[in-house]
C-alpha positions as CSV (number, residue, x, y, z in Angstrom):
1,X,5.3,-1.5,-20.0
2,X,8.5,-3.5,-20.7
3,X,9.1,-5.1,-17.6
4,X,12.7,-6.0,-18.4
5,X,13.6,-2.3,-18.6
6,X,12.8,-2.0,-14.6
7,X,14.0,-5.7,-13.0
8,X,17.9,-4.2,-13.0
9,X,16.7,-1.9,-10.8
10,X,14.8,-3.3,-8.6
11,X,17.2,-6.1,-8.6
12,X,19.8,-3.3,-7.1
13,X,17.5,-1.8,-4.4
14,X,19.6,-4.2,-1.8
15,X,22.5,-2.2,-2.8
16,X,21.2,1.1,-1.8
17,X,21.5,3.0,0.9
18,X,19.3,6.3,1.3
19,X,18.9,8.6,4.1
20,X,15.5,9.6,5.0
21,X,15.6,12.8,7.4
22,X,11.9,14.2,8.5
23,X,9.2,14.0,10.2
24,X,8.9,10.8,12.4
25,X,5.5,9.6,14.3
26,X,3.8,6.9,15.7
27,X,0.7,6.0,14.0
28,X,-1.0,4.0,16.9
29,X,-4.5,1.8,15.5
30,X,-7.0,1.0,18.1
31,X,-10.0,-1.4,16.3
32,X,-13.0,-2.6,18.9
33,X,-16.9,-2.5,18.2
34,X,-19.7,-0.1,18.7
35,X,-22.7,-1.7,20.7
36,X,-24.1,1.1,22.7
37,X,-24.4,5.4,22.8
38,X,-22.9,6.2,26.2
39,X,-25.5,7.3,28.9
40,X,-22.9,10.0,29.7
41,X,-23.4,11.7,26.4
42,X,-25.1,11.1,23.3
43,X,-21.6,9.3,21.8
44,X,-21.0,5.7,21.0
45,X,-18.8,3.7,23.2
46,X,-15.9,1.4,21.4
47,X,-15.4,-1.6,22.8
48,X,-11.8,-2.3,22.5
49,X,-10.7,-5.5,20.8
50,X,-7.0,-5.0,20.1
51,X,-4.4,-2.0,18.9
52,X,-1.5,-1.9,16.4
53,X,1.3,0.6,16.4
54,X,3.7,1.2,13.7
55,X,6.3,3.3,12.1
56,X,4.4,6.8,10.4
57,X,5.6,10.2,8.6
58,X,9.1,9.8,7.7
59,X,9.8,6.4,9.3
60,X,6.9,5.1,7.0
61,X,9.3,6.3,3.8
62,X,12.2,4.0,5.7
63,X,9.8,1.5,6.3
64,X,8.6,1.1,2.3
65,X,12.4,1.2,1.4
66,X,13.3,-1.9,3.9
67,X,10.5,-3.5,2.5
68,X,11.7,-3.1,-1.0
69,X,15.0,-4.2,-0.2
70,X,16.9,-1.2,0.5
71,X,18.7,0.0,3.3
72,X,17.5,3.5,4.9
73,X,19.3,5.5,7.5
74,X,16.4,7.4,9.3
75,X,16.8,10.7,11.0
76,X,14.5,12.5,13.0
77,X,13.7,13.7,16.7
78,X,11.5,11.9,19.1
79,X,11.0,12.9,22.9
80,X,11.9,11.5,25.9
81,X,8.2,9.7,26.4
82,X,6.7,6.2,26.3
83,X,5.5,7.0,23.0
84,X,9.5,7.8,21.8
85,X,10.7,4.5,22.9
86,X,7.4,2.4,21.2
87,X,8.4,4.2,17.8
88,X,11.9,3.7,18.4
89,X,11.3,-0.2,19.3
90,X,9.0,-0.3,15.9
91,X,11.9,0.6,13.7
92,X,14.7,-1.5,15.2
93,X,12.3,-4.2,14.3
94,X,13.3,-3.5,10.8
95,X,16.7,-5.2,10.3
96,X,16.8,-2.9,6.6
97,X,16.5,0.3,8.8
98,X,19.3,2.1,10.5
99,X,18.1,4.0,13.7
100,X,20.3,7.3,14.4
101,X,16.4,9.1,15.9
102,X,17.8,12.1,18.0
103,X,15.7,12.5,21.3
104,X,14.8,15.4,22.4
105,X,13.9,16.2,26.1
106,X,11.1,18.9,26.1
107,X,9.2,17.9,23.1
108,X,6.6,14.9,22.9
109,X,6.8,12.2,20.1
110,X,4.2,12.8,17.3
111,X,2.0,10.8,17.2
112,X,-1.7,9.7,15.2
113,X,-3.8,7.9,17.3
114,X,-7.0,6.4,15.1
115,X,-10.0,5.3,16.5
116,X,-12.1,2.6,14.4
117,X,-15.1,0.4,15.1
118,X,-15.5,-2.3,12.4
119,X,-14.0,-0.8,9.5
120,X,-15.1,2.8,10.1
121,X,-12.5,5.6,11.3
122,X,-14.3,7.3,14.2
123,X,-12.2,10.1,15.0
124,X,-8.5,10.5,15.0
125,X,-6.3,12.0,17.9
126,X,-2.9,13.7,17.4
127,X,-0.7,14.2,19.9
128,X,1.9,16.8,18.5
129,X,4.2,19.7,18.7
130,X,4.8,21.7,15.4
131,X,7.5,24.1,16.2
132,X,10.8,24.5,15.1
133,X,13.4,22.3,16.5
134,X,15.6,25.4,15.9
135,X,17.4,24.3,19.6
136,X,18.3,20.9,18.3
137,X,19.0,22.1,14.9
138,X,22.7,21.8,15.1
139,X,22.8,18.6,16.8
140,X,20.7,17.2,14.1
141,X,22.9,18.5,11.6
142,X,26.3,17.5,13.1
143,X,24.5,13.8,12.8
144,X,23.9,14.1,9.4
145,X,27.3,15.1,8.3
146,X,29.0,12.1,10.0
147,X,26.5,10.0,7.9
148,X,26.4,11.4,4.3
149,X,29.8,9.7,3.0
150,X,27.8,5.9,3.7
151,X,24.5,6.9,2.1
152,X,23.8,7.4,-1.8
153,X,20.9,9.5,-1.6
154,X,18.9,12.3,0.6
155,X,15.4,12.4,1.4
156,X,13.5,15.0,3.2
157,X,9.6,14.0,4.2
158,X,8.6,16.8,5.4
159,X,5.0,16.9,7.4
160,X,5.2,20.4,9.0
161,X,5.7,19.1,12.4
162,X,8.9,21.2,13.0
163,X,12.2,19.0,12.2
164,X,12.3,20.6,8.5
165,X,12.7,24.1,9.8
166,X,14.7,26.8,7.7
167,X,17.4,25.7,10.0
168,X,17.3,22.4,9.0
169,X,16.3,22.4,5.3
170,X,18.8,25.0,3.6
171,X,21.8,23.8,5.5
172,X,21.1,19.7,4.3
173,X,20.6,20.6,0.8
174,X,23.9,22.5,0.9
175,X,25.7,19.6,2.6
176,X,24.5,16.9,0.7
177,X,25.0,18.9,-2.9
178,X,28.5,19.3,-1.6
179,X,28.8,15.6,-1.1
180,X,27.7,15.2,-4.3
181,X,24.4,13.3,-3.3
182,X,21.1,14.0,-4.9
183,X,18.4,15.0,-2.7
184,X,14.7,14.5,-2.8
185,X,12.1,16.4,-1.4
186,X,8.3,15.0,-0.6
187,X,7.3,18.6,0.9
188,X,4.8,20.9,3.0
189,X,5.5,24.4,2.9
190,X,3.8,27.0,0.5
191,X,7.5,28.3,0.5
192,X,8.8,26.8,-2.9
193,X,12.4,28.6,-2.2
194,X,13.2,26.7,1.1
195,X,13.7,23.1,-0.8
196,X,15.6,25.1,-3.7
197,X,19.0,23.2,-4.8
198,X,17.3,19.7,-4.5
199,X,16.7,17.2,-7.7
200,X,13.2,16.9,-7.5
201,X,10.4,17.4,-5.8
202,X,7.5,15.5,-5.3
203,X,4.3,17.7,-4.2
204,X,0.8,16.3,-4.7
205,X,-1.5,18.4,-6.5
206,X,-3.3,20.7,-3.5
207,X,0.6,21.1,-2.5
208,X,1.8,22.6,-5.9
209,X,-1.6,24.6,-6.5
210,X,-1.2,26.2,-2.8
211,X,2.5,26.7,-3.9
212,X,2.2,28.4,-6.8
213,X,-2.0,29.6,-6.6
214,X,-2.5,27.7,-9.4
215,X,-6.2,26.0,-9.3
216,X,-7.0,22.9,-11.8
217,X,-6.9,20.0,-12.1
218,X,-6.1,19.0,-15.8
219,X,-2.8,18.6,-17.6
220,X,-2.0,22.1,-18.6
221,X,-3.3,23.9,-14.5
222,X,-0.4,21.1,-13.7
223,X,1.9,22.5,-16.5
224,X,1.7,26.2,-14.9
225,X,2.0,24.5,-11.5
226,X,5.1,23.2,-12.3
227,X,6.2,26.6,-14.8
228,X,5.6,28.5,-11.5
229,X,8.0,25.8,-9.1
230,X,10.5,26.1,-11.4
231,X,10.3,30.2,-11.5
232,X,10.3,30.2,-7.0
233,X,13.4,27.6,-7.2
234,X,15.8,28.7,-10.0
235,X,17.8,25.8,-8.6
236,X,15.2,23.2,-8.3
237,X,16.0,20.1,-11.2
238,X,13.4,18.5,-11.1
239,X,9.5,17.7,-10.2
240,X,7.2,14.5,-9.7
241,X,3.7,16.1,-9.1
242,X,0.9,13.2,-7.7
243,X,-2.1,13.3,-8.6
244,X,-4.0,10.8,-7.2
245,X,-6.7,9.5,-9.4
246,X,-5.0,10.6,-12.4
247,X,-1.7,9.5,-11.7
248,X,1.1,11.5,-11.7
249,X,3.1,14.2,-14.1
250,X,7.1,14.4,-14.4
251,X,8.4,17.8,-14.8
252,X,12.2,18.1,-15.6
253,X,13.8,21.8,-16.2
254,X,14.4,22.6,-20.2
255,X,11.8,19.7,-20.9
256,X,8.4,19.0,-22.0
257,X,6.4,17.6,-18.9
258,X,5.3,14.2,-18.9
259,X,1.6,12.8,-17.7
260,X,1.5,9.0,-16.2
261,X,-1.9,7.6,-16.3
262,X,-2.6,6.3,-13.2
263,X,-1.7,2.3,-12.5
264,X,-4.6,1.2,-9.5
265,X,-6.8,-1.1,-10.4
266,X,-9.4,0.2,-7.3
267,X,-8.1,3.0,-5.2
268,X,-9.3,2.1,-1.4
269,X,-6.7,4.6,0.0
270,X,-4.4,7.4,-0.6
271,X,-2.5,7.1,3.1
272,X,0.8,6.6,2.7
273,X,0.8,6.7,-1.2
274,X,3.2,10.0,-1.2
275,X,5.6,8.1,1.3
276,X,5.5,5.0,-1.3
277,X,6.6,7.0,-3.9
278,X,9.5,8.8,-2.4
279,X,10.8,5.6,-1.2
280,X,10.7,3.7,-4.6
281,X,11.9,7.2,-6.7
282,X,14.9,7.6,-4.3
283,X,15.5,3.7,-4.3
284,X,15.6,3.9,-8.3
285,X,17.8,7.1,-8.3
286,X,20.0,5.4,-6.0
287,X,20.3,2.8,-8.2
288,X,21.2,4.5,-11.3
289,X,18.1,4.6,-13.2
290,X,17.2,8.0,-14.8
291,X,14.2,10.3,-13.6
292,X,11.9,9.0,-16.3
293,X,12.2,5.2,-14.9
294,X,12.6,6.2,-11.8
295,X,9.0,7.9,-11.8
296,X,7.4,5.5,-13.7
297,X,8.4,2.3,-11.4
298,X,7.3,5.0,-8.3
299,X,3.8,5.6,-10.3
300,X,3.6,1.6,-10.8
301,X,4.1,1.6,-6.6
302,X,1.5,4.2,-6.0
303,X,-1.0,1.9,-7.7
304,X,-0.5,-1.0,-5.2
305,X,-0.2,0.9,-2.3
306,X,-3.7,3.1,-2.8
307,X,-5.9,-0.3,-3.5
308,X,-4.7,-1.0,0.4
309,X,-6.6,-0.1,3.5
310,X,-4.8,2.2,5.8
311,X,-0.9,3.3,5.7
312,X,1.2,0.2,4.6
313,X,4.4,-0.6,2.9
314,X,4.9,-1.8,-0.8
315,X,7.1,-5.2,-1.1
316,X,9.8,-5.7,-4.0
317,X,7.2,-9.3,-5.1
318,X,4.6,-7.0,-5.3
319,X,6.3,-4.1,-7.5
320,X,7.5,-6.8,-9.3
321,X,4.2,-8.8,-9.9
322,X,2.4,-5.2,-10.9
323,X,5.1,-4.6,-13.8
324,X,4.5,-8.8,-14.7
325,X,1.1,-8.0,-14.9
326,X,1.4,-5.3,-17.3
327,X,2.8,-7.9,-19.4
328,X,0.2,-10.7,-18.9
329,X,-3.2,-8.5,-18.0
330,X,-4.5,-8.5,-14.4
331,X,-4.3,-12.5,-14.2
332,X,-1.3,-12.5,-11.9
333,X,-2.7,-9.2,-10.0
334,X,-6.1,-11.4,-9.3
335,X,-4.1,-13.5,-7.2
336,X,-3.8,-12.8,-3.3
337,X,-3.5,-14.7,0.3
338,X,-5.4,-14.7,3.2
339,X,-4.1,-11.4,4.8
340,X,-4.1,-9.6,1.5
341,X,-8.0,-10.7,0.9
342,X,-9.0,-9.9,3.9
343,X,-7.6,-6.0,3.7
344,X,-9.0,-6.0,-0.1
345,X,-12.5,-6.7,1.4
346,X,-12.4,-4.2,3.8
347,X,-10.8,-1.7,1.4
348,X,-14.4,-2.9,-1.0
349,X,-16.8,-2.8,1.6
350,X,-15.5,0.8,2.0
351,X,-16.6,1.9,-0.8
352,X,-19.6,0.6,-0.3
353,X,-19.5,-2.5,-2.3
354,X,-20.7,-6.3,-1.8
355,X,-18.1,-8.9,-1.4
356,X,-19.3,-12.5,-2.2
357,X,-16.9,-15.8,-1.6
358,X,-17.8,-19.0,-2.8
359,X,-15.0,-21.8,-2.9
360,X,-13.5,-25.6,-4.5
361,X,-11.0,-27.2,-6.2
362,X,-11.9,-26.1,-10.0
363,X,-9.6,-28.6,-11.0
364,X,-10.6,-28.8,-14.5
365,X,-13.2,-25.6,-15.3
366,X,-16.0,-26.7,-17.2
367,X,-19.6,-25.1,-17.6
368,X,-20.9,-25.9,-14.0
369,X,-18.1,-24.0,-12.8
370,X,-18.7,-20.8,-15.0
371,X,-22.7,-21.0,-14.3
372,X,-21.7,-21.0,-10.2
373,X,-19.1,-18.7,-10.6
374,X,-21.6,-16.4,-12.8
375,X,-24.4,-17.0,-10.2
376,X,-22.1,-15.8,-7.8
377,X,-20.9,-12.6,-9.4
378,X,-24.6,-11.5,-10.0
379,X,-25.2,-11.4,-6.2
380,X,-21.9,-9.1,-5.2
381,X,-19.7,-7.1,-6.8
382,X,-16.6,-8.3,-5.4
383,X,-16.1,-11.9,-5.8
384,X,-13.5,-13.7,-3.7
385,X,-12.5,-17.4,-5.2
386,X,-11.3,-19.9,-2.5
387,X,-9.2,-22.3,-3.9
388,X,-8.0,-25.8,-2.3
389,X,-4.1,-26.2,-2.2
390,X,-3.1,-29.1,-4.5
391,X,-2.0,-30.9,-1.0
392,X,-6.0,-30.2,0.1
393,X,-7.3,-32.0,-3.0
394,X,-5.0,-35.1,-2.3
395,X,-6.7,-35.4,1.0
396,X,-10.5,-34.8,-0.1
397,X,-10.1,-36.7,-3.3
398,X,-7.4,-38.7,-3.6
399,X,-4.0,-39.2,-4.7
400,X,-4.7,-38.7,-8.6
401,X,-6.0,-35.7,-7.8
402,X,-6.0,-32.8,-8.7
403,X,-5.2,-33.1,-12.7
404,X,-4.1,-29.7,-13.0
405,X,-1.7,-27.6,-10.3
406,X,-2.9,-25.2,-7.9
407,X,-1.0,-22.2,-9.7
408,X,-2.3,-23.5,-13.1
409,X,-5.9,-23.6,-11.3
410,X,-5.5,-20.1,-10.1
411,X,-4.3,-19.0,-13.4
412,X,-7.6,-20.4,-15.3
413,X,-9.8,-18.8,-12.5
414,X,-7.8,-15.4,-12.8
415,X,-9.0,-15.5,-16.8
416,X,-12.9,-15.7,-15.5
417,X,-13.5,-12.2,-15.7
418,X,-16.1,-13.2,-12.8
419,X,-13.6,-13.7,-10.9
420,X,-11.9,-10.5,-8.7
421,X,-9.6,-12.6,-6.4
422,X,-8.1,-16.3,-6.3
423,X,-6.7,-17.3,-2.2
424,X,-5.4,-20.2,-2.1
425,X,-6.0,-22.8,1.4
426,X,-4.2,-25.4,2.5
427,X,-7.1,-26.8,5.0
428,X,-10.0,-29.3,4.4
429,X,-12.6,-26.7,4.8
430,X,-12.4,-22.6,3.8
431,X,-13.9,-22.1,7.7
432,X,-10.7,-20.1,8.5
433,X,-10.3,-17.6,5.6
434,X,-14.4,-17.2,5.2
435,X,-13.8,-15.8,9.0
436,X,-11.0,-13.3,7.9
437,X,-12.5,-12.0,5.1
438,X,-15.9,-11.7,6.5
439,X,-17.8,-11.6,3.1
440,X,-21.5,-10.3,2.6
441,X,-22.5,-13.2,0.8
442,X,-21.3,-16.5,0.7
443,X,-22.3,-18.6,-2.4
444,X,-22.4,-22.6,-2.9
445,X,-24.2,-24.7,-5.1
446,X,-27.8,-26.0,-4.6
447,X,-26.1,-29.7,-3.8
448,X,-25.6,-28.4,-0.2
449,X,-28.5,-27.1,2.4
450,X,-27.7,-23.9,3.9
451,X,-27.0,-25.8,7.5
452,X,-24.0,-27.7,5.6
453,X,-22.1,-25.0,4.4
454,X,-18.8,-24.3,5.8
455,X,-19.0,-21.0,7.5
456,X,-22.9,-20.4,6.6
457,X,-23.3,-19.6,10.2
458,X,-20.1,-16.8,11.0
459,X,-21.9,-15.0,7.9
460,X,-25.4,-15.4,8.8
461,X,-24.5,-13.9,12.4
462,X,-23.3,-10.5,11.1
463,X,-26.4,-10.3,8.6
464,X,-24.6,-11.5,5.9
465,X,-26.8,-13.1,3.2
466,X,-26.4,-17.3,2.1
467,X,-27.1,-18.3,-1.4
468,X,-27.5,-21.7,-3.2
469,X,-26.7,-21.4,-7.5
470,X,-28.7,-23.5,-9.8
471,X,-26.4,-26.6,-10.5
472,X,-26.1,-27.0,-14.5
473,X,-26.6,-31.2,-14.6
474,X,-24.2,-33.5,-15.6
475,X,-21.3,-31.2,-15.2
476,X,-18.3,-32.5,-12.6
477,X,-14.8,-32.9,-12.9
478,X,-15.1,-36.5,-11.7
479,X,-17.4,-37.1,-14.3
480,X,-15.1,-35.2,-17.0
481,X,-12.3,-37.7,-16.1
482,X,-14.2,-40.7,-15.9
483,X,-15.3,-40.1,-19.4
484,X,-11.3,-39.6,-20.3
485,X,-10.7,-42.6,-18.9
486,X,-13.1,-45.1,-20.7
487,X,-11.2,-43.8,-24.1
């Protein structure tokens, strides 16, 4: 993928302005612990440890275009509740998102509450009213008029909770489409017809089969899906189909559709992948890119945001580092911090895999290093790299030290293909990001007993597993440069 084909974009995103108009929620996230079954009935009780609230539905598309750099007008209706003024407070913490949220007074805020012990969704609990908002239907529209001349771009995220109603749909299209702005539609109706007039349309693949009663899953069931759309919306430009695993397929009308492999490295989860999408096609529509760029940045997107755990948005660094990466292989990709590792190992041990951590300064990599780090691979299947900062190593070792970088380091370990992730830390000891990452087995080499390993103990007390590598002898970096320095 030529990455210099997509940087003028992106580079324009903080030029944009798009109007997302939809569905709004708040997805609320309470995390605690399971310990006992309840002597009330035969349930587990969680143990609550903390909760997180964010920004969901169509407020999650404004969220991933703030984060990119854009600006988004969002438009929706919320109630006159506690819940209504949390998700109103969520998105006036984004200084890239413009809140014009109509409230409502007889209808309750949507919104997702998610229950999960450890890293395990218990239940979820939706607190919701899906009728039409027929009654605040022309209020909503009389908003959207005043703000169409500031905006470059429509979007409608539509999650069948009642704001998208055939009040609501036809009459935006029309407006915008008189305004001469393009409109996209992520939708949820069966009834193609409703979002007919817009420039594309971005169903996922159950969406289009139940649209057009298509079933399949391979490239020509997507074709007829697609045939059929175009048939229910004679008006219709456009379509970006998703197909999760097997990335996605661009339909334009009087053209042969287009299949996009898919660009995850691991796919943890889908949530929120649709809403990524949206948010990078419209950003690169609104930029001036054609359909065919636009998709394939928004197919690059979908690939970071499904190898994260739970709903999240997509920064412009990490759009930008995927399309580098393209370029260079997954060196750069290998590459996280602290936070990012941490979600990664929950998004692995999801799937049922073994994360391993072992850690040091690898300043120069020689064959000690490549028998620990092998050693270390054979006993997980995620392996997380802790690396010392360059400012770390001056303190452990010296000021001579370290011979080589800390990005040059990282960059060398990235090539191991042992290796799955590099996090750099900037303290003495990896104590602090062994705790957030939490791995299954921590690895170090037979030079240490188990009782002097930084963080053997924090693993050990979840039933995590310690193990000591064979050392390979006379291999050290100290012992590399002393040699270098006698000639």
């Amino acid at each position: 993928m030529n990455e210099d084909r997509f940087l003028p974009l992106i580079a324009a995103y903080p030029e944009c302005r798009v109007l997302v108009l939809g569905d709004v929620m708040l997805d609320r996230f309470i995390y605690g612990r399971i310990e006992r079954i309840s002597p009330e009935a035969p349930v587990p009780v969680l143990s609550v440890i903390r909760e997180k609230i964010m920004p969901g539905g169509a407020a999650n598309v404004a969220r991933n275009i703030a984060s990119l750099g854009g600006k988004a007008v969002l438009m929706g209706v919320i109630g006159d509740d506690h819940d209504g003024r949390a998700l109103a407070d969520q998105v006036d913490l984004w200084p890239g998102i413009e809140n014009q949220l109509l409230r409502v007074m007889d209808r309750p805020t949507t919104t997702k509450a998610r229950y999960v012990a450890e890293t395990q969704q218990m239940i979820r609990v939706d607190h919701e009213v899906r009728t039409p908002i027929d009654a605040a239907a022309a209020d909503l529209l009389a908003l959207l008029a005043r703000q169409l001349d500031g905006v470059d771009i429509v979007v409608l995220s539509d999650y069948a909770k009642g704001v998208l109603c055939d009040a609501v749909v036809g009459p935006v299209i029309a407006l915008a489409r008189k305004a001469g702005k393009p409109v996209v539609v992520d939708p949820k109706s069966v009834r193609v017809a409703r979002y007919d007039g817009a420039m594309v349309m971005t169903p996922n693949l159950s969406e289009a089969a139940a649209m057009t009663q298509v079933s399949g899953r391979d490239d020509a069931a997507v074709a007829a899906m697609a045939e059929a759309i175009f048939v229910a919306a004679p008006n219709l430009a456009s379509l970006v189909i998703t197909r999760s695993a097997d990335g996605m397929s661009l339909a334009e009308r009087g053209h042969a559709i287009r299949h996009l492999p898919v660009m995850a490295r691991e796919v943890f989860d889908v949530s929120g992948a649709g809403d990524t999408v949206v948010a990078v096609l419209s950003l690169s529509l609104a930029a001036g890119g054609d359909l065919a760029a636009a998709a394939e940045l928004a197919n690059v997107a979908a690939g970071i945001a499904v190898g994260k755990s739970g709903t999240a948005e997509v920064c412009v660094g990490e759009l930008s580092a995927a399309l580098r990466s393209e370029q260079i292989g997954d060196i750069v990709a290998k590459n996280a911090n602290a936070d990012q590792a941490a979600e990664l190992a929950t998004g692995w041990r999801r799937q049922g895999l073994q994360v391993g951590f072992t850690n040091g300064c690898f300043d120069l990599i020689h064959p000690g290093h490549v028998s620990l780090l092998g050693q270390a691979k054979s006993n997980c299947d995620r392996l997380i790299v802790g690396l010392n900062t360059d400012a770390s190593i001056k303190r452990l070792k010296g000021p001579t030290r370290p011979v080589q970088d800390e990005l040059a380091r990282a960059m060398v370990l990235g090539a191991l293909s042992a290796v799955d992730l590099v996090v750099l830390f900037a303290e003495d000891t990896p104590g602090e990001l062994i705790e957030k990452i939490r791995p299954d087995v921590l690895i170090k080499g037979a030079d240490y007993r188990v009782e002097q390993i930084v963080g053997a103990d924090f693993v050990q007390s979840y039933g995590g597993r310690v193990v000591l590598a064979d050392l390979t002898p006379n291999q050290s970096t100290s012992g590399i440069i002393s040699r270098i320095d006698k000639h």
